[in-house]
C-alpha positions in Angstrom: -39.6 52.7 -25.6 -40.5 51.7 -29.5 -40.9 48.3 -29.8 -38.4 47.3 -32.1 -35.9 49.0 -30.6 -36.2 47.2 -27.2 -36.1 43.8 -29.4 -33.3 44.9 -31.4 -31.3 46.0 -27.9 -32.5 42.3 -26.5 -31.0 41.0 -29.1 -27.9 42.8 -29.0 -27.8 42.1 -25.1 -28.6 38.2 -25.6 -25.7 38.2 -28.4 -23.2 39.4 -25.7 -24.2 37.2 -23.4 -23.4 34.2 -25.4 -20.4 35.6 -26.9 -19.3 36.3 -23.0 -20.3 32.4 -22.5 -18.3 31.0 -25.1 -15.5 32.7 -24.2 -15.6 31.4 -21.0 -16.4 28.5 -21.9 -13.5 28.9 -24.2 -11.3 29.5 -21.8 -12.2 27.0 -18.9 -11.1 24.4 -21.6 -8.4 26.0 -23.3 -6.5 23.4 -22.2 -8.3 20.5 -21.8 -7.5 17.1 -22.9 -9.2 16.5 -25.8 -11.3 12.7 -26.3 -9.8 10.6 -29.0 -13.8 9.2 -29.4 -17.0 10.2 -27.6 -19.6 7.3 -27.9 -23.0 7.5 -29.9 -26.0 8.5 -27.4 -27.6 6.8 -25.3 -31.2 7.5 -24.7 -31.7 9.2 -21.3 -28.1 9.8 -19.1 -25.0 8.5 -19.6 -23.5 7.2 -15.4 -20.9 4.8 -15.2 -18.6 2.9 -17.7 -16.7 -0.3 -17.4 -14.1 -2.0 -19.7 -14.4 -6.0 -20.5 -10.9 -7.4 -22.0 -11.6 -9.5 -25.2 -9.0 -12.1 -23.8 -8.6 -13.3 -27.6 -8.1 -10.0 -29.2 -7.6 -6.5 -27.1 -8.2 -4.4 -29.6 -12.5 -6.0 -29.9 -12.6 -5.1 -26.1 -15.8 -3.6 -25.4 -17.0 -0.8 -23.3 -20.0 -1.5 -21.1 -22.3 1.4 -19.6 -24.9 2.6 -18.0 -27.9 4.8 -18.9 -29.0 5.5 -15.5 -33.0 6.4 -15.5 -36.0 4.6 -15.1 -36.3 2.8 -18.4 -33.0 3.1 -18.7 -30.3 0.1 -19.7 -27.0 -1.4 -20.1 -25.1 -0.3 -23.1 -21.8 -2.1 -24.8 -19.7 0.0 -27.2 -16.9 -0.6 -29.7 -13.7 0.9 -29.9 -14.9 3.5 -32.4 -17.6 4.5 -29.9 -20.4 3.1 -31.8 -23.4 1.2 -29.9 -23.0 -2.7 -30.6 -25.4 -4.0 -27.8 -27.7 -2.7 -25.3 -30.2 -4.1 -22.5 -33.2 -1.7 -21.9 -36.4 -1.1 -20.0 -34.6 -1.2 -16.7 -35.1 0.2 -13.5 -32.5 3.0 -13.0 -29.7 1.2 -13.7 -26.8 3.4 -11.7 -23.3 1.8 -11.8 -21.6 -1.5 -13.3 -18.7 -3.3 -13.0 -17.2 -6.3 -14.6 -15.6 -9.4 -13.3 -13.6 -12.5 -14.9 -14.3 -16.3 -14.4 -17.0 -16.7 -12.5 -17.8 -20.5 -12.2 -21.5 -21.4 -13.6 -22.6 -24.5 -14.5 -19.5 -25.7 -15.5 -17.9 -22.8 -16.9 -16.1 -19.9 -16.6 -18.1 -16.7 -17.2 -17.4 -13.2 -17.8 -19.6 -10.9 -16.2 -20.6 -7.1 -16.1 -23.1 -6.5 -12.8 -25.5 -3.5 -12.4 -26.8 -1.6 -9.5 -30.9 -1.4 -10.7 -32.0 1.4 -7.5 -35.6 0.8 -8.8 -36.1 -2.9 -7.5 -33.1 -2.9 -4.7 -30.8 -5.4 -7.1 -28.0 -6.2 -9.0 -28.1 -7.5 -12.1 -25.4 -9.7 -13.8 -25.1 -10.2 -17.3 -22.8 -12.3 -19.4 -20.1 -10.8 -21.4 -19.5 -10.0 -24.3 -22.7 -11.0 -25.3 -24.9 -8.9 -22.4 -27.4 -11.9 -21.6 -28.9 -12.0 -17.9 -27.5 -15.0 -15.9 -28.9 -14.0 -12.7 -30.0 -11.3 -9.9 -29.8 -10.8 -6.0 -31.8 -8.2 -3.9 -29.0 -6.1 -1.7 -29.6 -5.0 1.6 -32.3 -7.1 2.5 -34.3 -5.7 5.9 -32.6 -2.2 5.8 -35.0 1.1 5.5 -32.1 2.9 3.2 -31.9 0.8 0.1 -31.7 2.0 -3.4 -28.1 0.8 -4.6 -26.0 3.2 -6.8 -21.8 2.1 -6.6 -20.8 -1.6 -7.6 -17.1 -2.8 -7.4 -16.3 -6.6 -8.3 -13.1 -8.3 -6.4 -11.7 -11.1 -7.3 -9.3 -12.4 -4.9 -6.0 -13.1 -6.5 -5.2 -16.6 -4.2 -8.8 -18.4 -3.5 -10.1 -16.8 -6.7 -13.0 -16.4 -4.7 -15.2 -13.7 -6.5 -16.8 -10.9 -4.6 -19.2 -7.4 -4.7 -19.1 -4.3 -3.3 -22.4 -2.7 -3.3 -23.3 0.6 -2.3 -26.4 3.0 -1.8 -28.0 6.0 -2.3 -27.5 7.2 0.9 -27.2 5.0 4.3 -26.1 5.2 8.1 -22.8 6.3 9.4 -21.4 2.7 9.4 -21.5 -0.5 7.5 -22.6 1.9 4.3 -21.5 -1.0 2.2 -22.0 -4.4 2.1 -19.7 -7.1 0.4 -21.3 -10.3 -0.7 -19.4 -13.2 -2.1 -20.9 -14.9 -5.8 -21.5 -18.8 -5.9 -22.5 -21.6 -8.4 -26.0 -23.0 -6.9 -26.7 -25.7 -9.0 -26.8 -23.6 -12.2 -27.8 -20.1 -10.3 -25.5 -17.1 -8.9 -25.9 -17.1 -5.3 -24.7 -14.1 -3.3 -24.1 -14.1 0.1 -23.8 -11.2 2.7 -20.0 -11.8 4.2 -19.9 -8.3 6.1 -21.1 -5.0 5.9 -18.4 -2.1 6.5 -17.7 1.6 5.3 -17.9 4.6 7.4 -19.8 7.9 5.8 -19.7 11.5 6.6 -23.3 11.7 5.9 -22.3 14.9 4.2 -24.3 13.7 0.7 -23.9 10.3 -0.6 -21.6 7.6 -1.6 -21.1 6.5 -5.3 -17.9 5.6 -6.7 -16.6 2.4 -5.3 -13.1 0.8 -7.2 -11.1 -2.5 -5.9 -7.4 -2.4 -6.0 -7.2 -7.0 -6.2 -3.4 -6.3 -6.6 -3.0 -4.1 -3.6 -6.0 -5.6 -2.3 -7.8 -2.1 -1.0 -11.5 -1.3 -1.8 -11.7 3.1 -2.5 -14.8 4.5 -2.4 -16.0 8.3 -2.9 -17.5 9.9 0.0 -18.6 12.7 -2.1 -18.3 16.0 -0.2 -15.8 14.8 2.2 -12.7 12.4 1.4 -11.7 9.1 -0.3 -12.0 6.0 2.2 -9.9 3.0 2.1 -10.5 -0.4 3.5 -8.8 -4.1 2.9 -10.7 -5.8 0.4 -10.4 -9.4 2.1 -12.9 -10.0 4.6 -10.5 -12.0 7.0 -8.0 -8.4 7.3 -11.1 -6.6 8.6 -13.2 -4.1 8.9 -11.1 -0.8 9.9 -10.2 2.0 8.0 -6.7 1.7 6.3 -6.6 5.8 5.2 -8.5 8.8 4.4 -7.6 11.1 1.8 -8.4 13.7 -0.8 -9.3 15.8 2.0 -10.0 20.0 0.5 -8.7 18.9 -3.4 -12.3 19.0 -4.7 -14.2 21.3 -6.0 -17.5 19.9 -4.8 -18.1 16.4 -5.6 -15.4 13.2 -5.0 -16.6 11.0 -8.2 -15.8 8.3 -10.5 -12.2 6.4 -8.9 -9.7 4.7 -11.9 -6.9 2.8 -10.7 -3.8 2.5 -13.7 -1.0 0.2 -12.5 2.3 1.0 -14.5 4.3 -1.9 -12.6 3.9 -4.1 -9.3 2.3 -1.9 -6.5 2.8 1.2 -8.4 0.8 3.7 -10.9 -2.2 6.2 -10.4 -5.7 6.9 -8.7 -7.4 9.0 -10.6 -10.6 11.0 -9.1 -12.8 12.9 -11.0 -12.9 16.3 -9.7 -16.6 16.8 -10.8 -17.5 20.2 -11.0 -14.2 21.4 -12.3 -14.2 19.0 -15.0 -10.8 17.5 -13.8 -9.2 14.5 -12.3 -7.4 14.4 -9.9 -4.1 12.0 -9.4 -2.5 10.4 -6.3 0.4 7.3 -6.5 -1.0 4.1 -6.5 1.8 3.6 -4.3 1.1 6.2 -2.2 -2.3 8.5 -2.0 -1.6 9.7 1.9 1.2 11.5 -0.4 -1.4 14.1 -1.6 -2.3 15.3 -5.3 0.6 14.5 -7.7 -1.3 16.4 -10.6 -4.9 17.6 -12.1 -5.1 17.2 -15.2 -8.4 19.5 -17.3 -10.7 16.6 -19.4 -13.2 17.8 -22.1 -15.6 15.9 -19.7 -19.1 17.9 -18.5 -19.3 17.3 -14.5 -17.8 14.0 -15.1 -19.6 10.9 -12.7 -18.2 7.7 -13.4 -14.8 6.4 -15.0 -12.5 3.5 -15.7 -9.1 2.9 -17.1 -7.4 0.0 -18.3 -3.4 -0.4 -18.7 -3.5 -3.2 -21.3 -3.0 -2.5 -24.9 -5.7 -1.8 -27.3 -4.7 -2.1 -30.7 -2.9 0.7 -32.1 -5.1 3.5 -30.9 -4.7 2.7 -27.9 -1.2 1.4 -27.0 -0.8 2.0 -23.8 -4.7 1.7 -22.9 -7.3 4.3 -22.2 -9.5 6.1 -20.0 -13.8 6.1 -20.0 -15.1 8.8 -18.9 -18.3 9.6 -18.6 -19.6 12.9 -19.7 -23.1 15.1 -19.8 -24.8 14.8 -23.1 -25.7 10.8 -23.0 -22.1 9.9 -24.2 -18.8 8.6 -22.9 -15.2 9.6 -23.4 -12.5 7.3 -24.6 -8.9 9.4 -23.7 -5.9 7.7 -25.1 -3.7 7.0 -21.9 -0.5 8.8 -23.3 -2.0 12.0 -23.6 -2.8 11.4 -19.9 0.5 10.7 -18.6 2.1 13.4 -20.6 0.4 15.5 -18.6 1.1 14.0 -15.1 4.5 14.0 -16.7 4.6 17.9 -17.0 2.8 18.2 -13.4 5.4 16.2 -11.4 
């Protein structure tokens, strides 16, 4: 065959192709909630998102997240999306949550706290202004290490502060441990106070969120179900319910709880592969799937959603989604319900 002709037909094939691939593409999202901001880039891969509540102003609440690979770092975001702080040069930083009121030294301190797999710790940094206050090694004297999901609880009577840590993969049992924070003489002191979580072993556990209302830790057993334990060590260690059971694609991920009144609301799941989430009641998740609703997201991982007002954007709060690309998602929360809305 003449040369040129075979390149011109490549060509022609390879134009087809992607034309066949946007359309698809096209059409996957066709109806896909569309984000009201995506966040400037980080520099390797965007994992897991938190939301700190300026407690003097909403609307300068600040989005904290991580950029999960070696060398990787802590990143705090504006409203708008745009990068106003970051930590770097850390060791896979995987997850982070925040926590309110931490007693140090005299003081009350916000917090956001970081799984870093590399080194077998979390980190803890001051909020907003993302200074390191302190570190703990986690599962001390285990072979399976390497922490990924984080979860702060706060428990709404002793207002004794806790985290749930878990790991890149681990036994069948006691998969996470809980440790409670402490003031030691000017130093955060973390103490084991049990271990619990069963896993199907079927790949690995990630997604850990704390319901302190409720008082129930979820966490993501990825290929298999959502677990749910009591979140006070003294109600112990059995499981309360499994569900989710056949309503993912692939992967369970990133767990956001939205109360919209006293015990009631959504769980929303990120449905990875299918670029959805998922939603069970609050009230209610042994209910089943309520809805799925389609995000913009790529293979979404980690998520968080807050109910309180932020400024006139965000009225009724928003959802943080993480998404391939090195960027989050910000998704104004009534676009959200109008959709669960339609579903129910």
């Amino acid at each position: 065959m003449n040369k040129r002709i075979y390149m011109k037909r490549s060509f022609v094939v390879l134009g087809m192709l992607t034309l066949l691939t946007s359309c698809s593409v096209l059409k996957k999202n066709k109806n896909a909630l569309k984000p009201d901001i995506i966040t400037e880039k980080v520099m390797f891969d965007t994992d897991d998102p938190a939301i700190w509540i300026n407690p003097d102003d909403a609307s300068k609440s600040i989005i904290v997240g991580t950029d999960k690979l070696t060398d990787g770092g802590l990143y705090a975001f504006d409203l708008e999306g745009k990068i106003i702080n970051k930590v770097t040069g850390l060791g896979r930083p995987n997850n982070v949550d925040i926590g309110y009121g931490l007693s140090l030294n005299g003081k009350l301190v916000d917090f956001a706290a970081v799984t870093e797999r590399d080194t077998d710790k979390v980190r803890i940094y001051s909020l907003p202004e993302l200074k390191e206050i302190g570190e703990f090694s986690v599962f001390d004297g285990e072979e399976l290490r390497s922490p990924m999901g984080i979860s702060v609880y706060k428990d709404p009577e002793s207002k004794d502060i806790y985290v749930i840590v878990g790991r890149k993969t681990g036994p069948s049992d006691q998969y996470l441990w809980q440790y409670r924070l402490s003031d030691d003489q000017g130093k955060i002191k973390a103490d084991v106070v049990r271990k619990l979580g069963q896993f199907s072993g079927l790949k690995e556990i990630e997604s850990i969120a704390v319901d302190a209302e409720l008082g129930f830790i979820y966490y993501s057993d990825e290929m298999f179900g959502v677990h749910v334990y009591h979140a006070d060590p003294a109600k112990g260690d059995e499981e309360i319910l499994l569900f989710g059971q056949g309503d993912f694609k692939r992967d369970i991920e990133g767990i956001s709880i939205y109360p919209t009144g006293k015990g009631k609301g959504y769980i929303l799941i990120s449905n990875q592969q299918a670029d959805t989430f998922n939603v069970y009641l609050r009230e209610d998740p042994a209910k089943g799937k309520i809805a799925e609703v389609p995000f913009s997201t790529s293979e979404s991982d980690g998520s968080e959603v807050t109910a309180i007002p932020l400024g006139d954007r965000f009225p009724k709060g928003v959802l943080v989604a993480m998404s391939n690309g090195k960027v989050f998602h910000y998704y104004d929360w009534r676009k959200i319900e109008e959709q669960i809305t339609k579903a129910r």
